[in-house]
C-alpha positions as CSV (number, residue, x, y, z in Angstrom):
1,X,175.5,160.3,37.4
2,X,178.5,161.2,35.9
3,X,180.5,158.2,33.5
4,X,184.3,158.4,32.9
5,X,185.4,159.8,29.2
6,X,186.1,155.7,28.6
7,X,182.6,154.8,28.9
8,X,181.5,157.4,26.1
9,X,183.4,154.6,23.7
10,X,180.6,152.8,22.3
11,X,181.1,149.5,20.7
12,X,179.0,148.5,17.7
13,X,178.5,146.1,14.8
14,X,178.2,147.1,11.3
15,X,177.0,144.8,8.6
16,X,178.8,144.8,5.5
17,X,177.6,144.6,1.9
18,X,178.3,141.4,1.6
19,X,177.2,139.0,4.2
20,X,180.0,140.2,6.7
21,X,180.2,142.0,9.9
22,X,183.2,144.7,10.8
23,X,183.3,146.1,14.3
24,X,183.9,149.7,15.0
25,X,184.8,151.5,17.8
26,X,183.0,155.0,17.4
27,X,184.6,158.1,19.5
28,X,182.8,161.1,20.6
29,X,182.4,163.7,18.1
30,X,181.9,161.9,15.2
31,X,184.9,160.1,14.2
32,X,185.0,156.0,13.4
33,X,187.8,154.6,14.4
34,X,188.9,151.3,12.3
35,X,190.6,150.2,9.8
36,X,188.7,150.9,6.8
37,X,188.7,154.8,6.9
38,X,185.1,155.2,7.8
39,X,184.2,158.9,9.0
40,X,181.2,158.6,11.2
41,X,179.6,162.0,11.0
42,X,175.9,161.5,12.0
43,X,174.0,164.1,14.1
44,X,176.5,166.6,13.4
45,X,175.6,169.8,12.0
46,X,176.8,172.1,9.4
47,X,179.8,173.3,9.6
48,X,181.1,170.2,11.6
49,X,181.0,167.6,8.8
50,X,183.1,169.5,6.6
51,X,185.7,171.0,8.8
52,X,186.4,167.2,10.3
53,X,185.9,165.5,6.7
54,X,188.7,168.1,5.7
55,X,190.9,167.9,8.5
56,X,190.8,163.6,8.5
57,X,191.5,163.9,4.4
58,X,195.4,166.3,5.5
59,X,196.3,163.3,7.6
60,X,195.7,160.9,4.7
61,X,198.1,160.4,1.7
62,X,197.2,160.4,-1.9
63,X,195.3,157.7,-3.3
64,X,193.5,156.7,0.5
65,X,190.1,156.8,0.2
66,X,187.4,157.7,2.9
67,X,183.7,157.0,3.3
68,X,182.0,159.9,5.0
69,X,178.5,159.1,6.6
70,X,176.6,162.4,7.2
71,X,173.1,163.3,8.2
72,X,173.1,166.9,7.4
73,X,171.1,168.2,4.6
74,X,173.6,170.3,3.8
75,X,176.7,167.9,3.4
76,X,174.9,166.8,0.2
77,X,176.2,170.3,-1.3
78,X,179.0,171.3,1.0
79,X,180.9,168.2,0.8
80,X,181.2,168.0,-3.2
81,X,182.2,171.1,-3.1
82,X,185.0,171.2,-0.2
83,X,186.9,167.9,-2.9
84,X,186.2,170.1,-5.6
85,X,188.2,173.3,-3.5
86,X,190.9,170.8,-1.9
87,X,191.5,168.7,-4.9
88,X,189.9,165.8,-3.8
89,X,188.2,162.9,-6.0
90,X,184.2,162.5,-5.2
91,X,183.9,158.6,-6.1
92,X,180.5,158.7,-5.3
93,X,177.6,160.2,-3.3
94,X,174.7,158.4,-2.3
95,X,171.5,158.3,0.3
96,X,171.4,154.8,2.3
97,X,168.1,155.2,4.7
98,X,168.8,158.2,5.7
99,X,172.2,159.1,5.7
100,X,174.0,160.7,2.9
101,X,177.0,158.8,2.0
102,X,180.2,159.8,0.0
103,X,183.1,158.0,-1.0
104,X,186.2,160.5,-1.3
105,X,189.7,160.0,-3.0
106,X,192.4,161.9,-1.5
């Protein structure tokens, strides 16, 4: 059965650190859309979280920041080293369960 492009829109609630909870609407291919500058890239394979963590950073201006949430081993080394090419400030890098999860200062 085949579902209109709408119904691919999942709606989902992420707890926050402290207590709160944020919803999210999450678009197919990997982007979140919110808010709070959240890049959703889970289940997405190299190259694809680097080319769409890179194209999200152009549309930002200086000083935004941008959580990236990435399951691919190799984001752990291509990531660092796409802010280090483009100028970008890595704020932090770290593994929640398992997803790889970096902060990034445009």
């Amino acid at each position: 059965m085949l579902h209109s492009p709408i119904f691919a829109l999942l709606l989902r609630k992420v707890p926050l650190a402290q207590q709160q909870t944020q919803w999210h609407i999450q678009v197919p291919g990997g982007t979140l859309v919110d808010d709070s500058n959240i890049l959703d890239l889970r289940g997405l394979n190299c190259p694809l979280p680097v080319m769409k963590t890179r194209k999200h950073l152009k549309r930002m201006a200086k000083g935004d920041q941008l959580v990236v949430k990435a399951t691919d081993p190799m984001s752990a080394i291509d990531i660092p080293h796409m802010c280090q090419e483009d100028g970008h400030v890595l704020i932090e890098s770290k593994m929640v369960g398992d997803v790889r999860q970096f902060k990034i200062e445009c």
